[in-house]
KERO-152151 format. One line per 5 residues: number of its first residue (from 0); for each residue x, y, z of N, C-alpha, C. Coordinates in Angstrom, 2 decimals. Example, Ala and Ser with C-alpha at 12.3 -4.5 7.8 and 13.67 -1.06 7.14 Angstrom:
BEGIN
0 = 13.19/-5.69/7.80/12.30/-4.50/7.80/13.20/-3.30/7.80 | 12.85/-2.25/7.08/13.67/-1.06/7.14/12.90/0.03/7.87
// end
This chain:
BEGIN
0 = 47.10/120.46/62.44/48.39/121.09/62.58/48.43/121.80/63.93 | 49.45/121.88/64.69/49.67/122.29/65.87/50.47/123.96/65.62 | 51.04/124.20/66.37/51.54/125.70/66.49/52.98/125.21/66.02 | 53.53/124.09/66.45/54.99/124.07/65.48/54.89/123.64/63.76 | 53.94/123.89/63.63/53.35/123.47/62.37/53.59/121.71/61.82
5 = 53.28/121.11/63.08/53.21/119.35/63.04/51.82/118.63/62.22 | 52.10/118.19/61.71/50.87/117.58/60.82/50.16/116.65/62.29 | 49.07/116.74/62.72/48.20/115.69/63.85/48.30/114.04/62.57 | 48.57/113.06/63.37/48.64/112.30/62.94/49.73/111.68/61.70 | 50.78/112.42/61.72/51.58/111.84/60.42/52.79/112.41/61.60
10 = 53.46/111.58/62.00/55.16/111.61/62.39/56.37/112.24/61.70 | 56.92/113.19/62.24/58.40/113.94/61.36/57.95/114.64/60.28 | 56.71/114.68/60.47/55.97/116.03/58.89/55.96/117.13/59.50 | 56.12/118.31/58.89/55.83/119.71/59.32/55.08/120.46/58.27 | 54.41/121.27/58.14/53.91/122.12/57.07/54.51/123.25/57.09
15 = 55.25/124.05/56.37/55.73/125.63/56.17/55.33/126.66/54.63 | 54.08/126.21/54.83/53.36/127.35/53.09/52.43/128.04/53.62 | 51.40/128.28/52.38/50.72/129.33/52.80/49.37/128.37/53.20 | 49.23/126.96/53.01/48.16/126.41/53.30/48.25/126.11/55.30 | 49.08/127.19/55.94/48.97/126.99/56.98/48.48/128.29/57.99
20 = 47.64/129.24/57.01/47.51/130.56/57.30/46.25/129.98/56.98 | 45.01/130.47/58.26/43.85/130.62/58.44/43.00/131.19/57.70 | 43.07/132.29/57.22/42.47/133.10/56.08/42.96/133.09/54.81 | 42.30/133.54/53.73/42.96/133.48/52.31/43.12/135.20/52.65 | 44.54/135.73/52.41/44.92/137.21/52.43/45.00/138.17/51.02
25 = 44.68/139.08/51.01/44.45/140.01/49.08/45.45/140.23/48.58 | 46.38/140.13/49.76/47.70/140.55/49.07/49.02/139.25/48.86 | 49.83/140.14/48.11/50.85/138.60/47.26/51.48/138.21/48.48 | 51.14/136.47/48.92/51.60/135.44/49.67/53.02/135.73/49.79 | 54.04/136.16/48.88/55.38/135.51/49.26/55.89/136.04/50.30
30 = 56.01/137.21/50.81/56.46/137.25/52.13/55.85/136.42/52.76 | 54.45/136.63/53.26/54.06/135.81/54.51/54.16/134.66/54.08 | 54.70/133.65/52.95/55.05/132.28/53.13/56.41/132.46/53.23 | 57.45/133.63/53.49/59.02/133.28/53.41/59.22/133.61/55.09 | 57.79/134.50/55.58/57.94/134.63/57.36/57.35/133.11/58.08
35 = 56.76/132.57/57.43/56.29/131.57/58.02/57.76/130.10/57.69 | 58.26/130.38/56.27/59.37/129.22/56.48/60.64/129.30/57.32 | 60.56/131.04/57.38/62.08/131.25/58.87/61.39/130.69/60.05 | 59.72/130.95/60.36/60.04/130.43/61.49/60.08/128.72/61.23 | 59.57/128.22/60.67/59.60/126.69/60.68/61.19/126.23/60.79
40 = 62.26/127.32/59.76/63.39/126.76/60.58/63.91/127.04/61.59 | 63.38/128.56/62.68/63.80/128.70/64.49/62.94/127.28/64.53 | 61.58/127.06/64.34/61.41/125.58/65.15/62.52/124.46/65.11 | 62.76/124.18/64.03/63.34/123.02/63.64/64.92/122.66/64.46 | 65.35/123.91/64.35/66.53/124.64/64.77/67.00/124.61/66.25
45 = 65.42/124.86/67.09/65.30/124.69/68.55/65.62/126.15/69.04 | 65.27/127.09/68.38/65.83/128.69/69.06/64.32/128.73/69.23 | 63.09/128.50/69.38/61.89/129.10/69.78/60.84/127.95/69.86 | 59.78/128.18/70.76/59.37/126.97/70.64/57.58/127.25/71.13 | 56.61/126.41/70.28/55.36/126.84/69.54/54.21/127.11/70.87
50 = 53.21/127.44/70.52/52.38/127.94/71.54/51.68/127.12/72.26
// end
């Protein structure tokens, strides 16, 4: 996966969950999987663009 969250090797896939966060975190996922799906839609969207 790249920084726009592109799957390497699979075309027009993106990943936006929590299996795209580096560490397993102690505390409850749903924010940081509802901050990680706004940004997947600024990517998608074209208002920001990945590292």
């Amino acid at each position: 996966m790249d920084g726009e969250l592109r799957v390497r090797g699979v075309d027009g896939l993106r990943i936006a969950d929590a299996s795209v966060m580096p560490t397993v975190i102690s505390a409850p996922t749903n924010a940081t999987v509802l901050a990680i799906a706004e940004r997947a839609s600024d990517l998608l969207l074209g208002r920001i663009t990945g590292r």
